[in-house]
C-alpha positions as CSV (number, residue, x, y, z in Angstrom):
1,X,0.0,0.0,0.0
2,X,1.8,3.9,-1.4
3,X,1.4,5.8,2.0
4,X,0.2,9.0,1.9
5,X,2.8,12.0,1.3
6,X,2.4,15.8,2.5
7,X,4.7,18.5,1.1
8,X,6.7,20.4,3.3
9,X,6.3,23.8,2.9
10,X,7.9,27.1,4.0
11,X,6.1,30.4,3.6
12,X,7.9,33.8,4.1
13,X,5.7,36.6,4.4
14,X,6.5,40.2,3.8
15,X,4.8,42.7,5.9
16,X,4.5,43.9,9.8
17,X,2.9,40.8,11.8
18,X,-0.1,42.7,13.5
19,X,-1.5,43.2,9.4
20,X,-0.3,40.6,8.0
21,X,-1.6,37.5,10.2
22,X,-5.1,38.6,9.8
23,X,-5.0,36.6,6.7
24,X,-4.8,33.5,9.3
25,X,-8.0,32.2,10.9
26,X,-8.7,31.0,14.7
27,X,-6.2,28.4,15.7
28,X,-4.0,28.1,12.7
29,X,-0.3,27.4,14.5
30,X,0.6,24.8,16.7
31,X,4.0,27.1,17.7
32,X,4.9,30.6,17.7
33,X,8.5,31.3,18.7
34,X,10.3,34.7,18.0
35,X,13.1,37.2,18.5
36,X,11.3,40.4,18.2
37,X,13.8,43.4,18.0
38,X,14.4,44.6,21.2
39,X,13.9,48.1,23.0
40,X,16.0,51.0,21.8
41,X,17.9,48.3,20.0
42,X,18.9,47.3,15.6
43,X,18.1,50.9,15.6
44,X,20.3,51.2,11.8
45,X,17.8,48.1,10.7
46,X,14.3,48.5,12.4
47,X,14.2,51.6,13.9
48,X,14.0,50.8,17.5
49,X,11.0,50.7,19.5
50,X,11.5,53.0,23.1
51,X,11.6,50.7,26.3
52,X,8.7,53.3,27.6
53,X,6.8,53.0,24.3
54,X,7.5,48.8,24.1
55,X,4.2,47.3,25.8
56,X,2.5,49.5,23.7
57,X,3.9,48.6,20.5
58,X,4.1,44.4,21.3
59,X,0.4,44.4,22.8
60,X,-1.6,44.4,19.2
61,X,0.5,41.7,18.0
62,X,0.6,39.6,20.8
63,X,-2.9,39.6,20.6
64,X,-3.0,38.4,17.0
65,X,-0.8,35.4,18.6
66,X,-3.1,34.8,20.8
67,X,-6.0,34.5,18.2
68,X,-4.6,32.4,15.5
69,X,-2.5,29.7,18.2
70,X,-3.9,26.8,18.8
71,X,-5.6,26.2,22.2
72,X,-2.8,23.2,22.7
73,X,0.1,25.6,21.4
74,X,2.9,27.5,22.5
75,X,4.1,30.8,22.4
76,X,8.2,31.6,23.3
77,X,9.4,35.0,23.1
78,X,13.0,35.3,23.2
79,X,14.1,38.8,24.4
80,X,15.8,40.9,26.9
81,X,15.7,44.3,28.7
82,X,18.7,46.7,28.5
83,X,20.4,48.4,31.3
84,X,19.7,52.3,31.1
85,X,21.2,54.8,33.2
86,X,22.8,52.4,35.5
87,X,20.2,50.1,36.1
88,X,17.6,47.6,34.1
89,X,14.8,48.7,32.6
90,X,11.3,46.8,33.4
91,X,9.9,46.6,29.8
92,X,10.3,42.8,29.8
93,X,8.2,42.6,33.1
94,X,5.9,45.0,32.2
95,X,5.4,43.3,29.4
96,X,5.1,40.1,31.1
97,X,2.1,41.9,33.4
98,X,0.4,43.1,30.4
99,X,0.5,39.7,28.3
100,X,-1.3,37.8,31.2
101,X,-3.9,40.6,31.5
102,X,-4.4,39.9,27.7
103,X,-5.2,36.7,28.3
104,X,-1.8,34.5,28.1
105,X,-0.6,31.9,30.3
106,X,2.6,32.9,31.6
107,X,4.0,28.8,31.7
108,X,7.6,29.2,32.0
109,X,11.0,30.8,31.6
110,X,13.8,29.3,29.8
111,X,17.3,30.7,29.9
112,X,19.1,30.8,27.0
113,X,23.1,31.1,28.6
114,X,25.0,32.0,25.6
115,X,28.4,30.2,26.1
116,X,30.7,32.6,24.3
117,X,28.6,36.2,25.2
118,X,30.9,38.9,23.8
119,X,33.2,40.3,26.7
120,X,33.4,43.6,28.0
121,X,33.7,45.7,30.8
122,X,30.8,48.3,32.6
123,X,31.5,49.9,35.9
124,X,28.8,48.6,37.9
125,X,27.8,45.3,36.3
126,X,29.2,42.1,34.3
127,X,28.4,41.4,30.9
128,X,25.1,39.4,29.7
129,X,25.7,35.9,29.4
130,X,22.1,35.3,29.3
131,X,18.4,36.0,27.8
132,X,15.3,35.0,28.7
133,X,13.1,32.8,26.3
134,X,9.6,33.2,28.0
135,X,6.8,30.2,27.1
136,X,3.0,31.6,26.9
137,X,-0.1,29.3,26.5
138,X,-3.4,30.0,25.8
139,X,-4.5,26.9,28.3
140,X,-2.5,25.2,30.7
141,X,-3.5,21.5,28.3
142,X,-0.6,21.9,25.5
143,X,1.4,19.8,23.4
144,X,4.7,19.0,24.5
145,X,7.0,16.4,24.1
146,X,9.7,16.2,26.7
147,X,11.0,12.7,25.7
148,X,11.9,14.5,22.5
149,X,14.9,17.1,24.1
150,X,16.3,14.7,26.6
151,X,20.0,15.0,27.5
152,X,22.4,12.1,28.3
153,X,22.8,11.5,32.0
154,X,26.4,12.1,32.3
155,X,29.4,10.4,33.8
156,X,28.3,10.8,37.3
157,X,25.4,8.3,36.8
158,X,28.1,5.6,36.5
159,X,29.8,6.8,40.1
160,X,26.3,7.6,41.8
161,X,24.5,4.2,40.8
162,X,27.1,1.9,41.4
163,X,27.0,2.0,45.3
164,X,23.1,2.6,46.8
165,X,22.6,3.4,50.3
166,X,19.3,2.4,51.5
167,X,18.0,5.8,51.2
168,X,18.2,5.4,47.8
169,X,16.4,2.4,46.9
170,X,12.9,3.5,48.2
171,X,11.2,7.2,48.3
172,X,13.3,9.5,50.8
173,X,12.0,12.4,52.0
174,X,13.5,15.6,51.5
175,X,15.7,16.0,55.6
176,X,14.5,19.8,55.7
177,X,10.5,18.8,55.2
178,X,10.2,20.7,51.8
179,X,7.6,18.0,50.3
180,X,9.7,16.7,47.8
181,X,11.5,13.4,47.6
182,X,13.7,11.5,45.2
183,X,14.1,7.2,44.5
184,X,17.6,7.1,43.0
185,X,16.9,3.6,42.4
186,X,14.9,4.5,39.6
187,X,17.6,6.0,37.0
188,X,19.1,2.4,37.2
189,X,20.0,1.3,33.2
190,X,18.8,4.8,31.8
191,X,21.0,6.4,30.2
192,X,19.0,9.9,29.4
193,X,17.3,12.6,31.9
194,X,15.2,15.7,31.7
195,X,17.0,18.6,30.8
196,X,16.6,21.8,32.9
197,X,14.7,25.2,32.2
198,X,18.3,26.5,31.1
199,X,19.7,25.8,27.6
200,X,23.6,26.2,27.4
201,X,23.8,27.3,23.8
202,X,26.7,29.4,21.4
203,X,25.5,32.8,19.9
204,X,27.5,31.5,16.7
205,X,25.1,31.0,14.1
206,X,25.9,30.1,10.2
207,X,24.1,33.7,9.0
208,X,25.8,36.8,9.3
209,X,23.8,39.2,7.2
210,X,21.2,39.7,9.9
211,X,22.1,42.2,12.5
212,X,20.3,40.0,15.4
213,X,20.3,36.6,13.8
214,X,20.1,33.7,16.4
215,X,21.9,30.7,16.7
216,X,19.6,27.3,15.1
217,X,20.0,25.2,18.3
218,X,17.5,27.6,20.1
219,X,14.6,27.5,17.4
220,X,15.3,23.6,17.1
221,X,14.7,22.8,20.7
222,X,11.9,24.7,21.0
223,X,10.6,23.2,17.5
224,X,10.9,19.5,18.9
225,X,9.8,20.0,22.3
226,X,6.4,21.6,21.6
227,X,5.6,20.1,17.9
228,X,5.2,17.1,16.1
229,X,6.3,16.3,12.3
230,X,3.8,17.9,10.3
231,X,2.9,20.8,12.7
232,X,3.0,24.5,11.5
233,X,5.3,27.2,13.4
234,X,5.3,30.8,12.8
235,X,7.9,33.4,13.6
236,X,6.3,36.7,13.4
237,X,9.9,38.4,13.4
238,X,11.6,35.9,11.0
239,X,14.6,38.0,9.6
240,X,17.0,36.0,7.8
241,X,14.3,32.8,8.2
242,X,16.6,30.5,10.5
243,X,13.2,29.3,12.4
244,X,11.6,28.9,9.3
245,X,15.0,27.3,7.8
246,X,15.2,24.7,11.3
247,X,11.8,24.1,10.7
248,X,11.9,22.8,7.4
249,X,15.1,20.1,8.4
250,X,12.6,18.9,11.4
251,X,9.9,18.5,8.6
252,X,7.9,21.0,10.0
253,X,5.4,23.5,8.4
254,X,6.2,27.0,9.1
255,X,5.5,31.0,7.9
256,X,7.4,33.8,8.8
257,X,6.8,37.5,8.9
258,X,9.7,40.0,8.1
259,X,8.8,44.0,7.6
260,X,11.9,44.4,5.8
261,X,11.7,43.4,2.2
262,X,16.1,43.1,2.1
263,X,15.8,40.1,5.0
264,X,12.5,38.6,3.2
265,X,15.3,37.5,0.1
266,X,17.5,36.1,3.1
267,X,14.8,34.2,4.1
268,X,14.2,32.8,0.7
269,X,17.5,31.9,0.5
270,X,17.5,30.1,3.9
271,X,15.1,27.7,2.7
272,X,15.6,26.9,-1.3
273,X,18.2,24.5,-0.1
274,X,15.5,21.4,-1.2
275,X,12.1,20.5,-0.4
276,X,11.0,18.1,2.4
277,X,8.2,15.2,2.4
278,X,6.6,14.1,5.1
279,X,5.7,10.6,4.3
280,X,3.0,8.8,7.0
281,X,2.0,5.1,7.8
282,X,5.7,4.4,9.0
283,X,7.3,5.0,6.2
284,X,10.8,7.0,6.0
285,X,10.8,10.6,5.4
286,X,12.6,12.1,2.4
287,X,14.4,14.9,1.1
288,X,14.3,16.3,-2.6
289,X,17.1,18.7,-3.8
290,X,16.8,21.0,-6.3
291,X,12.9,22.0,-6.4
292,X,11.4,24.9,-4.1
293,X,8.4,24.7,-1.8
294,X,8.3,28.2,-0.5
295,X,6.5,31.4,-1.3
296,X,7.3,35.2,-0.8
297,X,4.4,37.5,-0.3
């Protein structure tokens, strides 16, 4: 029996977000995850937005998220406030405040610690090594597939599980009465384990026309954790396309939304590497150089 086979496909979409997603209905994605520019900041390529003026500007396109995600999808916003006159602006938590009152589930925060940040020296504080990469839902039922970004266990498993105490083989109680307990007895013969909330990740990524491109290791793990082959992501802020590019190797549907026409023929270029088939009923999926399955609006 031929199993059934679905095209692939990769739509870049030129325009601001808040206009151009009302061409989607209700519950059209099953993962929105984005960069948007930051405040005061890419002010050469976008303009900048003012930190004072940024829940403002974010609020009517957040809520065109909100309307065409899925009730079982996932919104991450990648971003991060500046410091200003010696201390760091609350734009992010404001924003954070506002989003909830809009009607968003405010699920968790990711870190994103960028291994090789770029060094420097200020007079009352260190350099950023880190951005937040907040998760939204519109319910707190959503897909997400944890078995899918597992990380090896390490080589203190070995050491740990080779000698059990008999606190280890049974459920013990946390000594200081917090509630929580742990059976080390039951990592025996696994050889993977949950990661945590932060993701250790280089800002190195293979595009450098994009002022604020980010690496594809964050989009990717976001990608498998909260969709399935098949799904449909959108990146409202898509610059040079790497989620929509990262999307497309996963075998993943995607659009993204860039205002700037110059990063809209980046984006195009990020994914006319081949076409992808998803091919169902077990079969093996399939790759097919040379042909496009993108379009640019």
């Amino acid at each position: 029996m031929l199993a059934a086979v679905r095209e692939i496909k990769a739509e870049i979409r030129h325009g601001d977000c808040v206009n151009v997603l009302t061409d989607y209905p209700d519950n059209t994605f099953d993962l929105i995850v984005t960069s948007p520019p930051y405040a005061d900041k890419r002010k050469n390529t976008y303009g900048g937005v003012a930190p004072d003026k940024y829940v403002e500007w974010f609020l009517p396109r957040s809520k065109q998220f909100l309307r065409v995600l899925k009730p079982t999808g996932t919104f991450i916003l990648n971003i991060k406030e500046k410091a200003e006159n010696g201390e760091r602006h609350t734009f992010v938590l404001e924003l954070i405040l506002a989003l909830r009152k809009q009607g968003w589930l405010w699920t968790e925060e990711f870190i994103w610690h960028k291994k090789n940040c770029y060094p420097g020296k200020w007079p009352n504080r260190f350099r950023d090594a880190w951005e937040r990469c907040l998760q939204f839902n519109k319910t707190r039922h959503f897909k997400m597939n944890q078995e899918a970004v597992m990380v090896p266990m390490g080589d203190w498993a070995d050491a740990r599980l080779k000698s059990l105490g008999k606190n280890d083989v049974v459920r013990f109680d946390s000594q200081v009465a917090s509630g929580f307990g742990k059976n080390i007895a039951n990592w025996i013969g696994r050889d993977k384990a949950y990661p945590s909330n932060v993701l250790h990740l280089a800002t190195e990524c293979g595009n450098k026309s994009h002022s604020a491109a980010y690496p594809e290791a964050l989009p990717e793990w976001f990608i498998k954790l909260f969709t399935d082959e098949g799904d449909l992501v959108l990146d409202p802020f898509v610059g040079s396309g790497t989620t929509c590019a990262v999307a497309q190797k996963l075998r993943r549907n995607s659009v993204g939304v860039e205002i700037l026409a110059e990063y809209c023929g980046l984006a195009e270029e990020e994914i006319t590497v081949g076409d992808y088939q998803l091919y169902e009923k077990g079969t093996k999926n399939a790759k097919r150089n040379g042909s496009r399955n993108h379009k640019v609006h």
